[in-house]
NUMI-253513 format. One record per residue (C-alpha): residue number from 1; residue in one letter; x, y, z. Coordinates in steps of 0.1 Angstrom, whole numbers, plus 2048, in hexadecimal, padded with zeros to 3 digits. Example, Ala and Ser with C-alpha at 12.3 -4.5 7.8 and 13.67 -1.06 7.14 Angstrom:
% residues 2
1 A 87B 7D3 84E
2 S 889 7F5 847
END
This chain:
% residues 482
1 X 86E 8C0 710
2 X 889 8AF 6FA
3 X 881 8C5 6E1
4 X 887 8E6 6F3
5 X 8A3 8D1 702
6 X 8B4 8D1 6DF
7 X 8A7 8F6 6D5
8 X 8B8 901 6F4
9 X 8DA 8ED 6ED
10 X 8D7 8FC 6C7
11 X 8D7 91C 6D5
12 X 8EC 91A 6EC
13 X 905 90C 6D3
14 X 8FE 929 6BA
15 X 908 941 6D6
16 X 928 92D 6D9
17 X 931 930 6B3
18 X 923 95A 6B6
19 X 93A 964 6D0
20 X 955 94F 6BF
21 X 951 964 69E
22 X 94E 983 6B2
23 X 96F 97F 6C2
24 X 980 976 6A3
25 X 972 994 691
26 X 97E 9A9 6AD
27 X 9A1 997 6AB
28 X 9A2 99E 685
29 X 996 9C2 68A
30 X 9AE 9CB 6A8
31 X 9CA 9BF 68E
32 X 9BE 9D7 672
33 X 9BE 9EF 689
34 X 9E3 9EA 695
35 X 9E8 9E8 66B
36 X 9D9 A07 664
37 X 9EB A18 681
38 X A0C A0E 677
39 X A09 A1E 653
40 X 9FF A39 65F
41 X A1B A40 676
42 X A30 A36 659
43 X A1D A4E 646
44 X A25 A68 65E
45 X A49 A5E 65E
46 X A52 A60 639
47 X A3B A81 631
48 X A51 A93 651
49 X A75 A87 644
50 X A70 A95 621
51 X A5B AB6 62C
52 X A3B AB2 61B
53 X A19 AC0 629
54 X 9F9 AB5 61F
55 X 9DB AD0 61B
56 X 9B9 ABC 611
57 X 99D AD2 60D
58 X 978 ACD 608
59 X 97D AC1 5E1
60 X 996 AAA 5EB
61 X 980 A98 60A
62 X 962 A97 5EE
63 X 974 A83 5D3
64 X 984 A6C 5ED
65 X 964 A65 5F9
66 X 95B A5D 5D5
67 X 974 A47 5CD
68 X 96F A35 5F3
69 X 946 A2E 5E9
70 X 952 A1E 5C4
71 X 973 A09 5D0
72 X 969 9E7 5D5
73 X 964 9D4 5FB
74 X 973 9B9 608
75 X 960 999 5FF
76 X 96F 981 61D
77 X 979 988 645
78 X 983 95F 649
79 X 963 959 65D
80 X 94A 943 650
81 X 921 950 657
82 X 90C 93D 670
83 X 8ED 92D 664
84 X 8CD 934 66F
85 X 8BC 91D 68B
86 X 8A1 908 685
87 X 884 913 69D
88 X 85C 910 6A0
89 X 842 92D 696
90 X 82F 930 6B8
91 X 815 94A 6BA
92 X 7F2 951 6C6
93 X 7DE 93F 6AC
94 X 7F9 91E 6AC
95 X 7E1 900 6B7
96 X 7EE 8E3 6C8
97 X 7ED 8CC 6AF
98 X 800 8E6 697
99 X 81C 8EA 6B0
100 X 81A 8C7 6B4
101 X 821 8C0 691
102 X 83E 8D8 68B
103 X 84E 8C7 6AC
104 X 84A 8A7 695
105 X 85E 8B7 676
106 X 877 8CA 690
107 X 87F 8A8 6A1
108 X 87E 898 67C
109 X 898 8AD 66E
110 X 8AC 8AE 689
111 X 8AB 883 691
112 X 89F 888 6B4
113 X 894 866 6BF
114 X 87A 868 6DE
115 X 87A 845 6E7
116 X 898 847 6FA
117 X 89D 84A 721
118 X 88F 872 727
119 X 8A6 876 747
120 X 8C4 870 72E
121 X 8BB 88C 714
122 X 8AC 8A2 72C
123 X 8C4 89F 74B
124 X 8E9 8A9 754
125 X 8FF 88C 75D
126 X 902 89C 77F
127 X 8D9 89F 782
128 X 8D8 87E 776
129 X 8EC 872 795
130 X 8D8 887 7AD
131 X 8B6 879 7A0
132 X 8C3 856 7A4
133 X 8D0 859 7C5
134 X 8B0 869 7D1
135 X 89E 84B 7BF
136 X 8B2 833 7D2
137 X 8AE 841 7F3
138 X 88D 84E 7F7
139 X 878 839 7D9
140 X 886 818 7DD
141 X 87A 7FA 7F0
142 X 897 7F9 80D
143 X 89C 7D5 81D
144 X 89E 7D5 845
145 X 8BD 7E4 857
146 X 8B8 7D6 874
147 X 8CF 7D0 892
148 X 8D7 7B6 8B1
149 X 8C1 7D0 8C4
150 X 8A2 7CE 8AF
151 X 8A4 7AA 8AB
152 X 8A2 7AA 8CF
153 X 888 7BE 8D8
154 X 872 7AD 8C0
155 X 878 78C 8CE
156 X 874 797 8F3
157 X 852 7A6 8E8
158 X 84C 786 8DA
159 X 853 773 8F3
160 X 83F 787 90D
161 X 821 784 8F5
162 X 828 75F 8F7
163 X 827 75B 91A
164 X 804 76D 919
165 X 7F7 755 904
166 X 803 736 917
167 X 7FB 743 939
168 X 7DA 757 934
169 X 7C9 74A 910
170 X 7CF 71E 910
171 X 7B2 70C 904
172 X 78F 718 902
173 X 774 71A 926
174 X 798 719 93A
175 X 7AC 736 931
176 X 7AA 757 944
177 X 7A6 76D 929
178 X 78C 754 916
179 X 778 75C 937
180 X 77B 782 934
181 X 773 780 911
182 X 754 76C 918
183 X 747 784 933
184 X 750 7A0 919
185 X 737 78F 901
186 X 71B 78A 91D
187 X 71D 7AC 922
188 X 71E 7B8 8FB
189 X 703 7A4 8F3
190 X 6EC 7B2 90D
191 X 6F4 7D8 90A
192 X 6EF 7D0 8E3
193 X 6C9 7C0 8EB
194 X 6C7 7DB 900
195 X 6CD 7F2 8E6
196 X 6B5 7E1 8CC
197 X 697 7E4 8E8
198 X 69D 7CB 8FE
199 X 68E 7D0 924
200 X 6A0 7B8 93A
201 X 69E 79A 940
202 X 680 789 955
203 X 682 784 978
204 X 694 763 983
205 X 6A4 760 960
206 X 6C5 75F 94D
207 X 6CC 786 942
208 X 6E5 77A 925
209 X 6D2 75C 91B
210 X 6AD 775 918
211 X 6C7 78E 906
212 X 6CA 776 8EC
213 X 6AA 769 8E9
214 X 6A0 78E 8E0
215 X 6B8 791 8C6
216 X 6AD 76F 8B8
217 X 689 777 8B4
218 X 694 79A 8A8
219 X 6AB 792 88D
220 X 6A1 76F 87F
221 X 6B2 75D 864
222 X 6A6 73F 84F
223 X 6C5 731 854
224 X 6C8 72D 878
225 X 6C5 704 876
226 X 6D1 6F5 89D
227 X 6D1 6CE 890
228 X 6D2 6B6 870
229 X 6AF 6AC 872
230 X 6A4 6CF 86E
231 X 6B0 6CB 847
232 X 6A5 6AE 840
233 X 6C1 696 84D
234 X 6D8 6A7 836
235 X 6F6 6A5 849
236 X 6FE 6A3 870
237 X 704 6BF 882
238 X 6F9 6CA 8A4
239 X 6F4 6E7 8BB
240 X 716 6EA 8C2
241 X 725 6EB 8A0
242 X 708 6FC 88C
243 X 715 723 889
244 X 733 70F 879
245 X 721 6FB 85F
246 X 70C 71B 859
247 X 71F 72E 842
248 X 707 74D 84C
249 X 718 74A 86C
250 X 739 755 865
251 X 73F 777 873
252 X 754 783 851
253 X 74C 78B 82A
254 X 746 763 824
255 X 72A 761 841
256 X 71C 787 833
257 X 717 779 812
258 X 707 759 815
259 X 6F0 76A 830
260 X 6E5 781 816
261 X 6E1 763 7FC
262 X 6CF 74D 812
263 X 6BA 768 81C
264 X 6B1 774 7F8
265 X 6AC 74F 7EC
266 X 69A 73E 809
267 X 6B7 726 80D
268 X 6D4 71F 82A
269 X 6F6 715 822
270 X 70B 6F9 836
271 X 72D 6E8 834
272 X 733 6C8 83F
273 X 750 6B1 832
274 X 762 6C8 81C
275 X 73F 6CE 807
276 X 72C 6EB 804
277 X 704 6E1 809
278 X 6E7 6F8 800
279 X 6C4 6EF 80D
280 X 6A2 702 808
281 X 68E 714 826
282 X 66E 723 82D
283 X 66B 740 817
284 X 67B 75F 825
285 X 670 77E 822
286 X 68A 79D 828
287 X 679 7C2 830
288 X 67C 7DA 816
289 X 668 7E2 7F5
290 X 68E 7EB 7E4
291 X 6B0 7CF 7D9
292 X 6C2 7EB 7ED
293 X 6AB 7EA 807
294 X 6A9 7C4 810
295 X 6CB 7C2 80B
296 X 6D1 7D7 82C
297 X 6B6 7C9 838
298 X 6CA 7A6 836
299 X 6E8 7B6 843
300 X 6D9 7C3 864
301 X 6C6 79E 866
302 X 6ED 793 862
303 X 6FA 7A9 877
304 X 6DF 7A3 899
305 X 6DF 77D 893
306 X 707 77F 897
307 X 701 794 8B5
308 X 6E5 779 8C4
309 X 6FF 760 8BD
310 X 71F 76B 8CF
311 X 719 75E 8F1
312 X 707 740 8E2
313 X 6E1 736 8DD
314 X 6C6 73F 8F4
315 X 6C2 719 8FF
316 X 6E6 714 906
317 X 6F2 705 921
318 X 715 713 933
319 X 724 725 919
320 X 717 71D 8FA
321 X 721 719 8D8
322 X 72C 73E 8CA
323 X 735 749 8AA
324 X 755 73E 895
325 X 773 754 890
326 X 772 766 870
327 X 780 74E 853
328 X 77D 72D 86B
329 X 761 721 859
330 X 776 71C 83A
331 X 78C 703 84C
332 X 771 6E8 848
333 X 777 6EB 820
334 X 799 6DC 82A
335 X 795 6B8 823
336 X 7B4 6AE 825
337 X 7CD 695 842
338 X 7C4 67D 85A
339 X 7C4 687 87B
340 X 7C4 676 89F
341 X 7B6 651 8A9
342 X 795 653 88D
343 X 7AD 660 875
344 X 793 67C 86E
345 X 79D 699 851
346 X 7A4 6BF 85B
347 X 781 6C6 859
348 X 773 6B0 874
349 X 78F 6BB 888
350 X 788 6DF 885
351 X 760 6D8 88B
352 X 76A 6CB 8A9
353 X 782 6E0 8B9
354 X 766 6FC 8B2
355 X 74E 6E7 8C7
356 X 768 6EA 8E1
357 X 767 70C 8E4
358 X 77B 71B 8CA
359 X 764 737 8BC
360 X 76B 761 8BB
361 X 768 764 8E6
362 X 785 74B 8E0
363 X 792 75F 8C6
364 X 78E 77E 8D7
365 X 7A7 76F 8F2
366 X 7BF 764 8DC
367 X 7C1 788 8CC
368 X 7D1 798 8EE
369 X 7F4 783 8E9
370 X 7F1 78E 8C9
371 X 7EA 7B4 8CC
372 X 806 7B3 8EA
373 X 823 7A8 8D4
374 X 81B 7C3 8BB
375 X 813 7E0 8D1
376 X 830 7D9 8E3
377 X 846 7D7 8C3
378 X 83A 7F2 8B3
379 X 841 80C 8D6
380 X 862 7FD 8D9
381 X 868 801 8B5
382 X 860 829 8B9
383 X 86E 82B 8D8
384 X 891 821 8C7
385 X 88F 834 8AC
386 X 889 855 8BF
387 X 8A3 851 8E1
388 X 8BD 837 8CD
389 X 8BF 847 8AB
390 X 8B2 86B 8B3
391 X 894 86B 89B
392 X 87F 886 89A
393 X 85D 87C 8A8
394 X 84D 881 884
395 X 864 868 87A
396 X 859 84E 892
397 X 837 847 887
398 X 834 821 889
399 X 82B 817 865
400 X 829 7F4 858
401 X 83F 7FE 839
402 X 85D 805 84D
403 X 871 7E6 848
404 X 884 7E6 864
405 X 862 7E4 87A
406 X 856 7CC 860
407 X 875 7B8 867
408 X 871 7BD 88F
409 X 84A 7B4 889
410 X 852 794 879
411 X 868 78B 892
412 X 84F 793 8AF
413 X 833 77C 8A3
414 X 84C 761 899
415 X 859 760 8BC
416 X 833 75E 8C7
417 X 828 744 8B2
418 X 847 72F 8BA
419 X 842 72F 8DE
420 X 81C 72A 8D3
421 X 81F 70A 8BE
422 X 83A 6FC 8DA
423 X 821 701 8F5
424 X 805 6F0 8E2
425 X 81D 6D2 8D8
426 X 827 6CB 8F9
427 X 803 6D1 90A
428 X 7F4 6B9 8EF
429 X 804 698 8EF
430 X 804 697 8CB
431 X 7D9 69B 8CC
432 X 7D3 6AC 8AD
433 X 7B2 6BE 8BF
434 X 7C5 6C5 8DC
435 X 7E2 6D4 8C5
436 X 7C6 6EF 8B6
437 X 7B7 6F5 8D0
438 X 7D6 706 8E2
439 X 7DF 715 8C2
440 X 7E1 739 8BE
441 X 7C8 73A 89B
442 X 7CA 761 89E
443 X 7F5 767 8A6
444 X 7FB 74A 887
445 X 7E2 760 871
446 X 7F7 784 877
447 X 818 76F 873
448 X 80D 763 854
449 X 803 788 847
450 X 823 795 854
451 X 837 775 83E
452 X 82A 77D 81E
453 X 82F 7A8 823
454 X 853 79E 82D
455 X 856 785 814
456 X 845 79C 7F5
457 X 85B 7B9 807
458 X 87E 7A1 800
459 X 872 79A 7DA
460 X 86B 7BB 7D3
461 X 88F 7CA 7E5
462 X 89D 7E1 7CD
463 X 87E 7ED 7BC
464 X 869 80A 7BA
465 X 855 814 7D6
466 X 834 823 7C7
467 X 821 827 7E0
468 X 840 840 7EB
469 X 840 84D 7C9
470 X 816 855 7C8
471 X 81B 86A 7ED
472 X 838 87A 7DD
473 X 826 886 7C1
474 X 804 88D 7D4
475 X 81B 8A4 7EC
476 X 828 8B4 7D4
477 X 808 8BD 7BD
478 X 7F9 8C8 7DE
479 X 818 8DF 7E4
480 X 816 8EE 7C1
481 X 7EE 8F2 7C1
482 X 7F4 906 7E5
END
C-alpha cells in the first residue's frame, strides 16, 4: 500500500507538470498565431498600397513545398521533456515473489522507508484526525462519568441489600433465610435420591436423613473419614468438621481434583493446622475398563457424594454438618494471627465457625443480599439510562464493561459490605468467631471482584479497548462475507 501510495502521488504529480506544459505550449502557440496574423495583415497592407497582385500557380505551390520539406526546424519551444515514471511490470505470469522483489528495487530507488507509522504515509491529515477521534471514542477504555444520581442509586440499593442481610441472613441455624435455604436442601437432596432410584423412605423414618443414606451407599468415596481414629490418630477431627478437613469435600475445582486423586491412588487428603496430610485407604476401585472412563466415573462418585452431603450425614443429628462454601476450605492454609481468649491462628478459627454452621445452606443465604444489591443496581442502572438519558433500549443492555455501571456496582456492594462488617462488629463484642460468623463471606467475595475490575479498569484509562476492537473487526468481516 505505500508503494501504490507513492505510484499514485508520482502520477499524480506527472499529470501536474503535463497539463502545465500543455498550457504553456498553448500560450506559446496562441502567440505565434497572433505573430503570424499580424504579418500577414501587414502583408496585405503593403502589397494593396503599391498595386501588386500575386498569381501562384501549381509550379509555384510545388517548389514552395520543396523548399518548406529542406529548410531546417526549430530545435527548442522553452519547455523542458518530462521523464518517464518508474513503474512495475505486472502481468499474468508475475509470481508473488517477483512482484515482491521489484516492490523491493522500486522502494530502493526511490528511499521509501516502511518502518515508519503507515497511518502517516498512507493517510490525509484530515483522515488522520477522523481515525483518531473515532479511536478515542469508541476503542478507548473510558473512565466512569458518573453523577450525584448514580452514586445514589447505588448506595440506596446497597443499603437495602444491607438491611436484608442484617434482618433476614445473621448467624447460622437463626436466620430466616438460613432456614429456607435448609428446607431447600432437604428437599434437593430427596428429589435428587429420588432421581438416582431411591423409593421412599421407610415407614416411621426420617425422609431426608434415608435420602442420604441412599446416596451414601450409592456413591461411596474412600475418603469419606467421620473421626481421627479412622486414620490412624493422624490428626483430630470430628464429625462436625470432617467435609472441611476433607479436601474431597469442597464443592469447587480444589475438592474435584483431589477427589479424582484420591480415588485413582487409594488415598484421602486432609488439612489440619495449615498442613496438607495424605494418608492411604482401602484400595479403591473406580468403574470403567478406560482413563476416560474412570475418570467420569470419579466425577459422578464426586458429584453424588456432594449431593449425600448437603443436608449433612445420615447419622446426624438436627441439622448436621453440610458441605463448605466453595474456596472455604483453603482458609485453614491460613496460618497466620492470634485470635480470641486461646489465641488460636485463622485456621482454627475458620474450622470452627464451619462447625457452627457456616457451610453452602449458609452460603446459599448469604447469596440473596448479595444478588438483591446487584439486581437492583443493574434495573435502576437501565432504567436511567432509557427514561433519564433517552437511550435506545438496545443501548441499555446492562453490561459489566460499562463503567459507569461498573462505578455504580462498586458502589452498591461497598455500601453492603459496610453496613455488613458494622453489624458484625457491633453484634460481636470483639469475639473473633462471632465476628465471622455474621460476616457476609459471599457480598466481601463479589466486592473484592468488583475492586480489582475497577481498579485494573483505572490503570488501564486511556488505553485500548481490545476486546472492542476484536467485535469491531468480527462485525465487520461478517458484514463483508454477507
Amino acid at each position: 500500500m505505500a508503494l501504490q501510495n507513492h505510484q499514485i502521488g508520482t502520477a499524480q504529480s506527472q499529470m501536474g507538470r503535463m497539463l502545465g506544459a500543455i498550457d504553456a505550449i498553448e500560450a506559446q502557440q496562441h502567440a505565434r498565431g497572433q505573430a503570424i496574423d499580424e504579418l500577414f495583415a501587414m502583408a496585405a497592407s503593403a502589397s494593396s498600397s503599391a498595386s501588386i497582385h500575386f498569381e501562384v500557380d501549381e509550379e509555384d505551390l510545388s517548389l514552395v513545398a520543396k523548399e518548406e520539406a529542406c529548410a531546417p526546424r526549430l530545435q527548442s519551444t522553452g519547455i523542458r521533456a518530462l521523464p518517464l515514471l518508474d513503474r512495475m511490470d505486472v502481468t499474468r505470469t508475475t509470481t508473488w515473489q517477483d512482484y515482491l522483489a521489484q516492490a523491493d528495487a522500486y522502494a530502493g530507488l526511490h528511499r521509501i522507508e516502511f518502518g515508519k507509522d503507515p497511518f502517516k504515509d498512507l493517510m490525509s491529515t484530515s483522515q488522520r484526525i477522523a481515525l483518531e477521534k473515532r479511536i478515542k471514542e469508541e476503542f478507548t477504555l473510558q473512565g466512569a462519568q458518573c453523577d450525584k444520581y448514580d452514586y445514589m442509586i447505588a448506595g440506596t440499593c446497597g443499603v437495602i441489600g444491607g438491611l436484608i442481610d442484617v434482618f433476614f441472613v445473621g448467624v447460622p441455624l437463626t436466620g430466616s433465610l438460613t432456614k429456607i435455604a435448609d428446607t431447600f436442601t432437604d428437599t434437593a437432596v430427596r428429589k435428587i435420591a429420588a432421581f438416582c432410584g431411591w423409593n421412599g423412605p421407610r415407614e416411621g423414618s426420617d425422609a431426608t436423613a434415608s435420602a442420604i443414606g441412599f446416596l451414601e451407599n450409592r456413591f461411596k468415596v474412600n475418603y469419606d473419614h467421620r473421626h481421627g481414629g479412622d486414620v490412624d490418630g493422624a490428626f483430630k477431627m470430628s464429625a462436625s468438621n470432617h467435609h472441611l478437613k476433607s479436601l474431597g469435600h469442597s464443592p469447587d475445582l480444589v475438592g474435584l481434583f483431589f477427589s479424582i486423586l484420591d480415588q485413582f491412588q487409594s488415598t484421602a487428603h486432609f488439612v489440619d493446622a495449615g498442613q496438607l496430610i495424605c494418608v492411604d485407604t482401602e484400595t479403591f476401585e473406580l468403574h470403567g475398563t478406560t482413563f476416560v472412563a474412570k475418570v467420569f466415573a470419579g466425577f459422578v462418585n464426586w458429584l453424588g457424594h456432594l449431593c449425600s452431603d448437603m443436608a449433612g450425614s445420615s447419622g446426624a443429628k438436627l441439622r448436621g454438618s453440610g458441605i463448605p462454601i466453595p474456596f472455604f476450605s483453603l482458609l485453614q492454609f491460613v496460618e497466620l494471627g492470634e485470635f480470641g481468649q486461646h489465641r488460636q491462628a485463622f485456621s482454627k478459627i475458620a474450622v470452627q465457625v464451619f462447625e457452627k454452621g457456616y457451610d453452602m445452606r449458609h452460603g446459599m443465604a448469604m447469596a440473596v443480599p448479595m444478588l438483591v444489591t446487584e439486581l437492583l443496581t443493574r434495573m435502576m442502572w437501565v432504567f436511567k439510562r432509557r427514561f433519564y438519558h433517552g437511550h435506545a433500549w438496545g443501548k441499555c443492555m446492562p453490561s459489566g464493561s460499562q463503567p459507569e455501571l461498573r462505578r455504580m456496582l462498586l458502589v452498591g456492594h461497598g455500601t453492603l459490605c459496610v453496613i455488613d462488617v458494622a453489624d458484625a462488629a457491633l453484634r460481636s463484642g470483639g469475639d473473633a468467631i462471632q465476628f465471622l460468623l455474621r460476616s457476609n463471606l459471599i457480598a466481601w467475595v463479589r466486592f473484592g471482584v468488583l475492586s480489582l475490575n475497577e481498579l485494573r479498569a483505572w490503570l488501564s484509562s486511556g488505553g485500548l479497548d481490545t476486546d472492542a476492537v476484536e467485535q469491531y473487526l468480527e462485525d465487520e468481516v461478517a458484514r463483508l462475507s454477507a
